[in-house]
N, CA, C and O of each residue as an XYZ file, in Angstrom:
256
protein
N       4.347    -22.327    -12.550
C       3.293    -21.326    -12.584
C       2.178    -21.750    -11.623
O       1.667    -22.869    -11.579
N       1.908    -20.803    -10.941
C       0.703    -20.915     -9.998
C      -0.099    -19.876     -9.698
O       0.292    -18.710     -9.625
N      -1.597    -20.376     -9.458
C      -2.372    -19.262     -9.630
C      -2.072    -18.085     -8.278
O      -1.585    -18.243     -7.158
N      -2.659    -16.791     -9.049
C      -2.406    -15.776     -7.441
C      -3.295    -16.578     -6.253
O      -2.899    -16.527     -5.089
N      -4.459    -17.288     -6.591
C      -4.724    -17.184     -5.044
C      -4.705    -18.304     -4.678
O      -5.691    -18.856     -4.190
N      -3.346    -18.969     -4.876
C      -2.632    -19.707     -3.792
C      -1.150    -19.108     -3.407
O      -0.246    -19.761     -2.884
N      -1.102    -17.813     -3.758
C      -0.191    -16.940     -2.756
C      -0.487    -17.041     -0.905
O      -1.436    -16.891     -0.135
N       0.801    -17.344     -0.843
C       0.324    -16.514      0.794
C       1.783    -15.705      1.438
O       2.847    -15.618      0.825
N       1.528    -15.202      2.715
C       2.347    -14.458      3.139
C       3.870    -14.666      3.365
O       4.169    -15.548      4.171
N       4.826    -14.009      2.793
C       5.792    -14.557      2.309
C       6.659    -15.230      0.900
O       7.787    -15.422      0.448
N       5.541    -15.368      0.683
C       5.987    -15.906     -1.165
C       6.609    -15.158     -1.848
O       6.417    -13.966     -1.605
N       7.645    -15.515     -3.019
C       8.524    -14.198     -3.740
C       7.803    -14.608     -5.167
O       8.331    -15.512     -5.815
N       6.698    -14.019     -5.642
C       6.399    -14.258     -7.562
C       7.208    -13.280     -8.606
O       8.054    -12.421     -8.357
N       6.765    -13.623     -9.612
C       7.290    -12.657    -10.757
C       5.591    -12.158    -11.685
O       4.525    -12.663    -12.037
N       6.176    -11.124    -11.703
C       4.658    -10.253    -12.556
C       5.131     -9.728    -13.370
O       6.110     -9.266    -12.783
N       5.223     -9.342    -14.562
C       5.388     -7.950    -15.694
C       6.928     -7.934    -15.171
O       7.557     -7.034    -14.614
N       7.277     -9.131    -15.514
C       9.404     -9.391    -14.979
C      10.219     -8.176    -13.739
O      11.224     -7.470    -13.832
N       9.063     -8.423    -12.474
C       9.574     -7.666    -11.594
C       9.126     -8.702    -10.424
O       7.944     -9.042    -10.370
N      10.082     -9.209     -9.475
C       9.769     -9.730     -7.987
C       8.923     -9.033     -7.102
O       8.833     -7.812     -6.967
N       8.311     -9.925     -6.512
C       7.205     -9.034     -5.607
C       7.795     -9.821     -3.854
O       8.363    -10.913     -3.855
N       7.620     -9.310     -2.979
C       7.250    -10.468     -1.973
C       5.665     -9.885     -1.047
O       5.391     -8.716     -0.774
N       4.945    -10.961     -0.768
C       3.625    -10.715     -0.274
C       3.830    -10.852      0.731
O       4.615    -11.645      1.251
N       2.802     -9.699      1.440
C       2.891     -9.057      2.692
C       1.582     -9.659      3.003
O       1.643    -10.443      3.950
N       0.491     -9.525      2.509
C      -0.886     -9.855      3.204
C      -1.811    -10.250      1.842
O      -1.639     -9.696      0.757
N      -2.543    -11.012      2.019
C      -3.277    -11.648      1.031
C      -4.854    -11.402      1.271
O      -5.217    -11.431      2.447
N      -5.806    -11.168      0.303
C      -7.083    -11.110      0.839
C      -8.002    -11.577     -0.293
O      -8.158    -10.642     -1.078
N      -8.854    -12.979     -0.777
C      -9.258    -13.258     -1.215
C     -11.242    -12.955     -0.997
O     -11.961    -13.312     -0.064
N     -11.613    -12.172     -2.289
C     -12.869    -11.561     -2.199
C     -13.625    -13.023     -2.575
O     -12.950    -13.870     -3.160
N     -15.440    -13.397     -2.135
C     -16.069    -14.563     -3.053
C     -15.954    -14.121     -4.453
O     -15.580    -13.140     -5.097
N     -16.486    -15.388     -4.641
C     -17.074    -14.989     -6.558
C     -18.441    -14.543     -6.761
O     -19.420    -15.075     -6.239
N     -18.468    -13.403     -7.652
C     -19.882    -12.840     -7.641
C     -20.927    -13.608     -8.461
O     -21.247    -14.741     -8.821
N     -21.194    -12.591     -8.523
C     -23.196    -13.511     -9.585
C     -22.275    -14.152    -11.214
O     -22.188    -15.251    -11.763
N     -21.717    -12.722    -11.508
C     -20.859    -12.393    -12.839
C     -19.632    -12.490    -13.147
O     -19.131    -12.101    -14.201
N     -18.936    -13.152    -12.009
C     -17.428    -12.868    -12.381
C     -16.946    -14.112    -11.712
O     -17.544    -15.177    -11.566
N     -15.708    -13.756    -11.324
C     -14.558    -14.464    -10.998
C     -14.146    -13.941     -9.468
O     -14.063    -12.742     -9.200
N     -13.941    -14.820     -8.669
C     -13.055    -14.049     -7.786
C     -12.097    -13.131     -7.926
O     -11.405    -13.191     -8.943
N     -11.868    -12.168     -7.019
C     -10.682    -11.120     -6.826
C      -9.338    -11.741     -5.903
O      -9.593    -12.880     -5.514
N      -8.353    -11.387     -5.591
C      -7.530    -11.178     -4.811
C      -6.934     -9.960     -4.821
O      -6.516     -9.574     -5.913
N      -6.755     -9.079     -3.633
C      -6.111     -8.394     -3.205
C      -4.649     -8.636     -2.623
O      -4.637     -9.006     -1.449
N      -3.645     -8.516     -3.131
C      -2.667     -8.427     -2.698
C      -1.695     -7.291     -2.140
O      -1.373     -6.525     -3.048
N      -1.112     -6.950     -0.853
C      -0.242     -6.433     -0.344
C       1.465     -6.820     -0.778
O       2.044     -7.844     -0.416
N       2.053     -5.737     -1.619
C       3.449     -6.427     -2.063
C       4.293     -5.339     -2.213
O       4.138     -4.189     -2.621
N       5.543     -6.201     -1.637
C       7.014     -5.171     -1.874
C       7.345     -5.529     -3.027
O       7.576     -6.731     -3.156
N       7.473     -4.719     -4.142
C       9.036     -4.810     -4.705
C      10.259     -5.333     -4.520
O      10.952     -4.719     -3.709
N      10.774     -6.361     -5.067
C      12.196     -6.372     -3.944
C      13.215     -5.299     -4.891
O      14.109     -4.918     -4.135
N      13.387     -4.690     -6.265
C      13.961     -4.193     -6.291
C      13.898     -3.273     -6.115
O      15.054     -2.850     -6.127
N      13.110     -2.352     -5.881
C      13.082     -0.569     -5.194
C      12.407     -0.526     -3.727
O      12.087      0.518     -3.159
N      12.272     -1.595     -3.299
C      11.427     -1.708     -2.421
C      10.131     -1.255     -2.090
O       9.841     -1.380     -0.900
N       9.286     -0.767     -2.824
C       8.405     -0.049     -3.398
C       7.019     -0.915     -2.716
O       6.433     -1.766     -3.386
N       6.698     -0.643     -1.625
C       5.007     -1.315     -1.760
C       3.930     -0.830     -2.806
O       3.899      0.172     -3.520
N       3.019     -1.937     -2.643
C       1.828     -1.693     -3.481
C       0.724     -2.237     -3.142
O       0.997     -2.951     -2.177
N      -0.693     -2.337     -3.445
C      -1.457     -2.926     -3.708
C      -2.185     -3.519     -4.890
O      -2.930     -2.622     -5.283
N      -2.309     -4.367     -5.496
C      -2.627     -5.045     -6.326
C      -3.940     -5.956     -6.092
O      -4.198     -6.638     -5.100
N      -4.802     -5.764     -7.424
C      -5.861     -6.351     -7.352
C      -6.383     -7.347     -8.619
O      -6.608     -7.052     -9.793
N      -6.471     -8.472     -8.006
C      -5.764     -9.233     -9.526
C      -7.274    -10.345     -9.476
O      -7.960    -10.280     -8.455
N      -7.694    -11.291    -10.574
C      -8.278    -12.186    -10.741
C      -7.620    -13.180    -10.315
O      -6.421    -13.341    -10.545
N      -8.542    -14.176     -9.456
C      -7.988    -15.232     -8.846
C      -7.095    -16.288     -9.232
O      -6.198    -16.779     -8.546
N      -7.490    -16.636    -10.601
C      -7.260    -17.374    -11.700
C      -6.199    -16.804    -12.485
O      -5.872    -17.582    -13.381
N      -5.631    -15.883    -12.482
C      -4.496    -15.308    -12.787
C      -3.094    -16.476    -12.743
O      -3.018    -17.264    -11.800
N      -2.194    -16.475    -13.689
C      -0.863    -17.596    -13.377
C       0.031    -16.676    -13.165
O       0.104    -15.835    -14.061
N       0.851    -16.531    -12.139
C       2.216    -16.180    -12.109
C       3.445    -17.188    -11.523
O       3.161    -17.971    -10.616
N       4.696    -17.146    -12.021
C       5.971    -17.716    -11.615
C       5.892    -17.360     -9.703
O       5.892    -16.251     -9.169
N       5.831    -18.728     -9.029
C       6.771    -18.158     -7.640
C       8.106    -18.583     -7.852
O       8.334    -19.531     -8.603
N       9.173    -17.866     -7.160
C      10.561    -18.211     -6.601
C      10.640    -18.859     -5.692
O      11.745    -19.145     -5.232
């Protein structure tokens, strides 16, 4: 398990038991109140389906 924002371009994770692979990564600062963001760019690998995703930095997901 590793956090999202040490994703980078290329990586295959698992989210909500579906493969992703990342296309582009974009890490926001941390505000007054929060936590960092990451923005992630991701295929699907099984429908091939892009997306964007916007996740807390600190987030754990499985890479492959």
């Amino acid at each position: 398990m590793i956090e999202i924002q040490e994703l980078k371009k290329g990586d295959v994770f698992v989210l909500d038991n579906e493969e992703y692979r990342v296309k582009n990564v974009e890490v926001s600062k941390i505000g007054k109140h929060g936590r960092a963001k990451v923005r992630l760019e991701v295929v699907n690998l099984r429908n091939n389906e892009e997306k964007v995703m916007i996740r807390v930095s600190t987030e754990k997901v499985e890479k492959k």
